[in-house]
C-alpha positions as CSV (number, residue, x, y, z in Angstrom):
1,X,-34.9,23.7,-49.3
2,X,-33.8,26.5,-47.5
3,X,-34.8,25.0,-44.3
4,X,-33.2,21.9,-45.1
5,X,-29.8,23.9,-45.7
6,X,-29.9,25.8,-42.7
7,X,-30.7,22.2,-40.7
8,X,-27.4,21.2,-41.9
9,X,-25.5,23.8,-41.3
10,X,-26.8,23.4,-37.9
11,X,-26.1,19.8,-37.5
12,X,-22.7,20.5,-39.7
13,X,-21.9,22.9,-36.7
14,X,-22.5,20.7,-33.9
15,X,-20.4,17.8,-35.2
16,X,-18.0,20.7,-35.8
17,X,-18.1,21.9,-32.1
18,X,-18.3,18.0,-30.5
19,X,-15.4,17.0,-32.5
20,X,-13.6,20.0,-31.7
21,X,-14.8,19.5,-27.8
22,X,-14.0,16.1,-28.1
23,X,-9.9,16.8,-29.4
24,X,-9.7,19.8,-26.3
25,X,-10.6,17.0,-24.2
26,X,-7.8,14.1,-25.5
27,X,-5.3,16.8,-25.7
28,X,-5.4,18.2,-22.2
29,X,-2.3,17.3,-20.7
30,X,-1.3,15.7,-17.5
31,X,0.0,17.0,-14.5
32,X,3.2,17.4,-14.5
33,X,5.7,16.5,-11.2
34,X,8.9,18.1,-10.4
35,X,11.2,16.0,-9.0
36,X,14.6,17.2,-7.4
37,X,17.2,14.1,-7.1
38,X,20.2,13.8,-6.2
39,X,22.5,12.5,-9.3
40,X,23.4,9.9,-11.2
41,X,21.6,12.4,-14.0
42,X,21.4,9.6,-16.4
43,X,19.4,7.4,-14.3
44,X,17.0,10.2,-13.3
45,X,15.9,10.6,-17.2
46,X,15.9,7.1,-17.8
47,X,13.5,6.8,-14.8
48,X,11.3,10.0,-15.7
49,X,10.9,8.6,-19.1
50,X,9.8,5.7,-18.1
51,X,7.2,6.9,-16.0
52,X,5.8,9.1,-18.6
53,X,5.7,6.8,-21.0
54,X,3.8,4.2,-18.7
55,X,1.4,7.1,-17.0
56,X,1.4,10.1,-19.8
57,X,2.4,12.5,-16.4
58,X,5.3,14.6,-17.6
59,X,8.4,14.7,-14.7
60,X,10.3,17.9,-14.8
61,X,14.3,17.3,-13.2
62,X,16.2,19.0,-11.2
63,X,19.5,17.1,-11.1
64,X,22.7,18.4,-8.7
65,X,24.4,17.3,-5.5
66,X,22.6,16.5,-2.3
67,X,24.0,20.0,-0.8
68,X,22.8,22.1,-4.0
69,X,19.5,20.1,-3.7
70,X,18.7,20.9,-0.3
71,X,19.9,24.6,-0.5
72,X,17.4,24.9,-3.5
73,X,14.5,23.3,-1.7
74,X,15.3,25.9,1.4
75,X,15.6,28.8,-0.7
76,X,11.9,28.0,-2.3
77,X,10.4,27.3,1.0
78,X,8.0,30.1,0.8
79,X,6.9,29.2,-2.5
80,X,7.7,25.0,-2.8
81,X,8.3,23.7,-6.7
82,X,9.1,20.2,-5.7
83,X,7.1,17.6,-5.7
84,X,9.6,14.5,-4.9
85,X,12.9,14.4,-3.6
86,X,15.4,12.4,-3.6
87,X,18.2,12.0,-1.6
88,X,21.9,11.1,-1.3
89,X,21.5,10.8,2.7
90,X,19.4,9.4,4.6
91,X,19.6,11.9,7.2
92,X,18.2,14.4,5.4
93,X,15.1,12.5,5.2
94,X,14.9,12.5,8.7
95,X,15.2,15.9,9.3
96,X,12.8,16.8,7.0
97,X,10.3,14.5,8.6
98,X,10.8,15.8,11.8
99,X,10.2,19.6,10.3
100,X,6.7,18.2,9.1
101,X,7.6,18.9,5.3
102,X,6.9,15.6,4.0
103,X,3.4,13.5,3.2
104,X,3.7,10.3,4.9
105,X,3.3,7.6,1.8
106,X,3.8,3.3,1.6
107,X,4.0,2.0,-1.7
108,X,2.8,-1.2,-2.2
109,X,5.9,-1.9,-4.0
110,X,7.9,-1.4,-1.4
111,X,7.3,-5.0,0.4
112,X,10.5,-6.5,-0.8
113,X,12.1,-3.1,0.9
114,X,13.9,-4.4,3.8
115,X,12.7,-3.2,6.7
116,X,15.8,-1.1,7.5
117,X,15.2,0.7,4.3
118,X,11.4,1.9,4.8
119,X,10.0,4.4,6.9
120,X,6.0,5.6,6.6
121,X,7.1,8.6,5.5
122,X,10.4,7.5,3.0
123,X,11.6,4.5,1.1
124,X,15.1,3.6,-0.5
125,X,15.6,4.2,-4.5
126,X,18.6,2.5,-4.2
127,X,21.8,2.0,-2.2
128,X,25.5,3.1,-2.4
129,X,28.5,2.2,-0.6
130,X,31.9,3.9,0.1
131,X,34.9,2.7,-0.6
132,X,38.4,3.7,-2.3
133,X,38.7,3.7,-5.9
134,X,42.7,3.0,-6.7
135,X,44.3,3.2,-10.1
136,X,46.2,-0.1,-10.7
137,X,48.4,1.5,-13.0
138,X,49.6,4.6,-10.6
139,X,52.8,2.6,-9.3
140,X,51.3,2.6,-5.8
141,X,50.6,-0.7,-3.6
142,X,46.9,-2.0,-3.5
143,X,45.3,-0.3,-0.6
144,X,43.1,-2.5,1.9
145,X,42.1,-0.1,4.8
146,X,41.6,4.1,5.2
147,X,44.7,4.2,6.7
148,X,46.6,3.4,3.7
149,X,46.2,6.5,2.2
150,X,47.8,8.2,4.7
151,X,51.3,6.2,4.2
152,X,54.2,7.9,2.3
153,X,53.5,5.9,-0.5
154,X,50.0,8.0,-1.7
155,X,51.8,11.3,-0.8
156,X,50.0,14.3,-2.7
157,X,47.9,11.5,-4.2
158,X,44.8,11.3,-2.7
159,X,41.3,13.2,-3.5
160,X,38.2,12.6,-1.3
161,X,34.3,14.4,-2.3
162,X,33.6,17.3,-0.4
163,X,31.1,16.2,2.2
164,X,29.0,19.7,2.3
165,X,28.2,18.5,-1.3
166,X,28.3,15.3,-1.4
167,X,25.7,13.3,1.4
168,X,27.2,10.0,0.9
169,X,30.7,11.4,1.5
170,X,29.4,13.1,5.2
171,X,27.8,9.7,5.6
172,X,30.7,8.2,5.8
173,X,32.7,10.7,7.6
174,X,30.2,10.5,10.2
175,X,30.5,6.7,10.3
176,X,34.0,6.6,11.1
177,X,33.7,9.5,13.7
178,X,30.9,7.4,15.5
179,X,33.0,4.2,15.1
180,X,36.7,5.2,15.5
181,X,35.9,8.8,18.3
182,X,39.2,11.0,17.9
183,X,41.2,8.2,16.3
184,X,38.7,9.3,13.4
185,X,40.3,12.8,13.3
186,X,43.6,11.8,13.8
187,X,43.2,9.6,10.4
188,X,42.0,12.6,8.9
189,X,45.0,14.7,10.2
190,X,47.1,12.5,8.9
191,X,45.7,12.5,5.7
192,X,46.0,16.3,5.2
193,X,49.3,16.0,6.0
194,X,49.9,13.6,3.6
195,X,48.6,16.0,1.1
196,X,45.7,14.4,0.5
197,X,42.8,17.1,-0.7
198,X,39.4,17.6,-1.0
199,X,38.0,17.9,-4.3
200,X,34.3,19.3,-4.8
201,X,31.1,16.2,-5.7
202,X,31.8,12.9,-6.5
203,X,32.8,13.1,-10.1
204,X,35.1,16.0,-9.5
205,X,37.2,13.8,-7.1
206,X,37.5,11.2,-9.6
207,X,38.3,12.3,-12.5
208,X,41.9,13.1,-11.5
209,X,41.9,9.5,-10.4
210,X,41.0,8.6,-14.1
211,X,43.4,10.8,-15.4
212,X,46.6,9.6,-13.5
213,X,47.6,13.0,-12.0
214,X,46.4,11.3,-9.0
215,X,46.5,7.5,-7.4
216,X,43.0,6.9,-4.8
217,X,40.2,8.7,-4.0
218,X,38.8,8.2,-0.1
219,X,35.5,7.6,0.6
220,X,34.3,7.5,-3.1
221,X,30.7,6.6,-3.8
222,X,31.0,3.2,-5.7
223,X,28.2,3.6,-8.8
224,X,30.1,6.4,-10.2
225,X,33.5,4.2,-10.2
226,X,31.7,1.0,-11.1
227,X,30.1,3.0,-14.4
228,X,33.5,3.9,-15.6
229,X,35.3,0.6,-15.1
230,X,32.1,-0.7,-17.3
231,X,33.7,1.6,-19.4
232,X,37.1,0.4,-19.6
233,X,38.8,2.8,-16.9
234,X,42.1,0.8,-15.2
235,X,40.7,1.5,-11.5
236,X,39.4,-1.0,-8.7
237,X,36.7,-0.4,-6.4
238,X,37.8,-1.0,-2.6
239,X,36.0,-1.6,0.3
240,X,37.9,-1.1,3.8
241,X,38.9,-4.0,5.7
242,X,37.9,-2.3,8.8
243,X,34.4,-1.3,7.6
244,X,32.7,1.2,5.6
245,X,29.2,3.0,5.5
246,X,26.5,1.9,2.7
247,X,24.3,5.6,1.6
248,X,20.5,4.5,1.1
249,X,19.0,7.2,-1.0
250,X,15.7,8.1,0.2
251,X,12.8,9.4,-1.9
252,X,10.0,11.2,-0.5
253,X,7.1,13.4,-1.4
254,X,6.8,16.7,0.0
255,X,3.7,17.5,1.7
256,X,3.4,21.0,-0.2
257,X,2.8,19.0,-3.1
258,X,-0.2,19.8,-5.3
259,X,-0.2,16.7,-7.1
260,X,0.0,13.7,-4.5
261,X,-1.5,10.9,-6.5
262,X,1.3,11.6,-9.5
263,X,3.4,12.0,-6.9
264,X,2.5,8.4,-5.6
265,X,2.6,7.2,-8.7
266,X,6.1,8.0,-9.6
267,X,7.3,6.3,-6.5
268,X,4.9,3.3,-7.1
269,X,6.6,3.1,-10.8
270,X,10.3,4.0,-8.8
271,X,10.3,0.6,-6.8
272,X,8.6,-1.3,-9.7
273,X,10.7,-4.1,-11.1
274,X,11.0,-2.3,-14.2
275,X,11.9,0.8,-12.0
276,X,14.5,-0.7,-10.2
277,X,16.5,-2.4,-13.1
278,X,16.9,0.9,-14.2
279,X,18.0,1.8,-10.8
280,X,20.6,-1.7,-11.2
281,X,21.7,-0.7,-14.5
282,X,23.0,2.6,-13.5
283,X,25.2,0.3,-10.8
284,X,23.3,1.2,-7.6
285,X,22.3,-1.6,-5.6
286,X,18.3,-2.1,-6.3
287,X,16.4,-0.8,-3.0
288,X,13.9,-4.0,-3.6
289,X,15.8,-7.3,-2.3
290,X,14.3,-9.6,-5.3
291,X,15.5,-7.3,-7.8
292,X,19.5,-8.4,-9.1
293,X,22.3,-5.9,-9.1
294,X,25.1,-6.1,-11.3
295,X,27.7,-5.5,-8.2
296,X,28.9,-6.6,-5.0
297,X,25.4,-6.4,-2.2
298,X,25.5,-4.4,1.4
299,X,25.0,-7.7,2.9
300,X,28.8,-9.1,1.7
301,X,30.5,-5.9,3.0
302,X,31.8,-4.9,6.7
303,X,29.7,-2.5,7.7
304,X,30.8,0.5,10.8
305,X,28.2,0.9,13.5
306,X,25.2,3.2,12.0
307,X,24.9,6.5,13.9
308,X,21.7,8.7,14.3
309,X,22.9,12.9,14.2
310,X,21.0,15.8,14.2
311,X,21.8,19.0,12.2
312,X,23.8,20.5,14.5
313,X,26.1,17.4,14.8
314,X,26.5,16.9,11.1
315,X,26.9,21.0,10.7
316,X,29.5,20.6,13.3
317,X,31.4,18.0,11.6
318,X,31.6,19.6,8.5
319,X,32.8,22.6,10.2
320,X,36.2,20.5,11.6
321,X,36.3,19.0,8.8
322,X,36.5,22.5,6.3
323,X,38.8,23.8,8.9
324,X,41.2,21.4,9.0
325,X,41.6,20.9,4.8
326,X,41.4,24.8,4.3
């Protein structure tokens, strides 16, 4: 009997130990990925809980401008957190390529990228354009063209985002430099002496807009305006007669990454279709051409010739540019 008793015990214990081996094992978590992305914020969660929900990989965010972004991914060079990045510009991707920091990676889901979208090492999450956002209810004509806003008319009425934080917004200052040579500058001159300031990241710029106290904002990245006219704001989206700049937003996985299959796998499930209608919903265009947007497509707007810049060049830029609105 004894022997019996102990036999069980014994067995008792074993169950006790596989069961308990068995529940260590179903409860280990996944590998997390920390992703660093430029906003809109809302669309980032949406698109990390996604993901986890569909993989069980936990995605840790780090939401801010392009220019806090990259200033956090230089500060933690010597010890790298990010896994992903994602971008407002697309040439930040190609410097970062051409420093060797990033792990060349082609989604299969990334066929119906356009080619002009796709690199071996990067791919589109979506795409932006820049335009003016006007008030129709801020008593001042309809504007059609940049130069509008520099006409007495939008006097002390103007905000544009601040292109050291905002990629999109250097984007397009770059475009119009590359397309329009000093007459670019002399634009620019002429807004600033038509009081027209800059005012910090997209949102910052236009809120005023929202509020009244102020009647356009130049150069303003069009998903941010498109989300609050869904949401009953009195403002118009605008795109220049004489040409604007679209922003693709490049994601990319950093080659300091410890976990490149997740990695992979979040931009696999970033350019799937149920990926990129979250990427539509949140009024970007979808970086996949068989996916619908719910706006206007780069292909129906005037586009100013693309140009390539280095660091220096774009540094350079922004340097006129601060000294001249200071």
């Amino acid at each position: 009997m004894q022997n019996l008793l102990s036999k069980n015990r014994f067995s008792l214990k074993g169950i006790t130990m596989s069961l308990g081996l068995s529940c260590a094992l179903f409860s280990i978590p996944s590998q997390a990925i920390t992703v660093y992305t430029a906003g809109p914020g809302a669309m980032a969660k949406q698109l990390a809980a996604g993901f986890e929900k569909q993989t069980g990989t936990k995605v840790n965010v780090f939401q801010a401008t392009t220019g806090k972004v990259m200033a956090r991914l230089e500060a933690e060079q010597a010890n790298p957190r990010a896994d992903v990045l994602i971008s407002a510009s697309w040439d930040t991707a190609e410097d970062l390529q051409q420093r060797g920091w990033l792990l060349p990676y082609e989604s299969a889901n990334a066929q119906q990228v356009p080619a002009r979208f796709k690199t071996p090492y990067y791919v589109a999450q979506g795409v932006s354009a820049l335009g003016i956002v006007w008030n129709s209810q801020s008593g001042t004509p309809k504007p059609t063209d940049w130069q509008d806003l520099a006409q007495p008319a939008f006097k002390d009425k103007v905000t544009m985002p601040d292109p050291a934080l905002s990629g999109a917004s250097l984007d397009l200052v770059l475009g119009l430099q590359n397309a329009k040579q000093q007459a670019a500058w002399t634009l620019f001159s002429e807004l600033k002496a038509n009081g027209m300031v800059i005012s910090g990241p997209n949102a910052q710029a236009l809120t005023p807009v929202l509020q009244g106290a102020k009647a356009a904002v130049f150069g303003a990245v069009d998903y941010v305006a498109y989300s609050s006219i869904a949401n009953g704001e009195s403002i118009e989206v605008i795109f220049p007669s004489s040409g604007t700049v679209i922003a693709p937003r490049p994601m990319m996985i950093l080659n300091s990454t410890k976990q490149p299959d997740e990695a992979k796998a979040f931009i696999d499930y970033v350019l799937s279709p149920e990926g990129q209608t979250i990427v539509a919903n949140a009024w970007l265009m979808p970086a996949r051409a068989d996916i619908e947007g719910k706006r206007p497509d780069f292909s129906t707007l005037k586009l100013l010739p693309e140009a390539t810049v280095d660091n220096a060049e774009r540094s350079e830029v922004l340097t006129r540019l601060s000294a001249l609105f200071r």
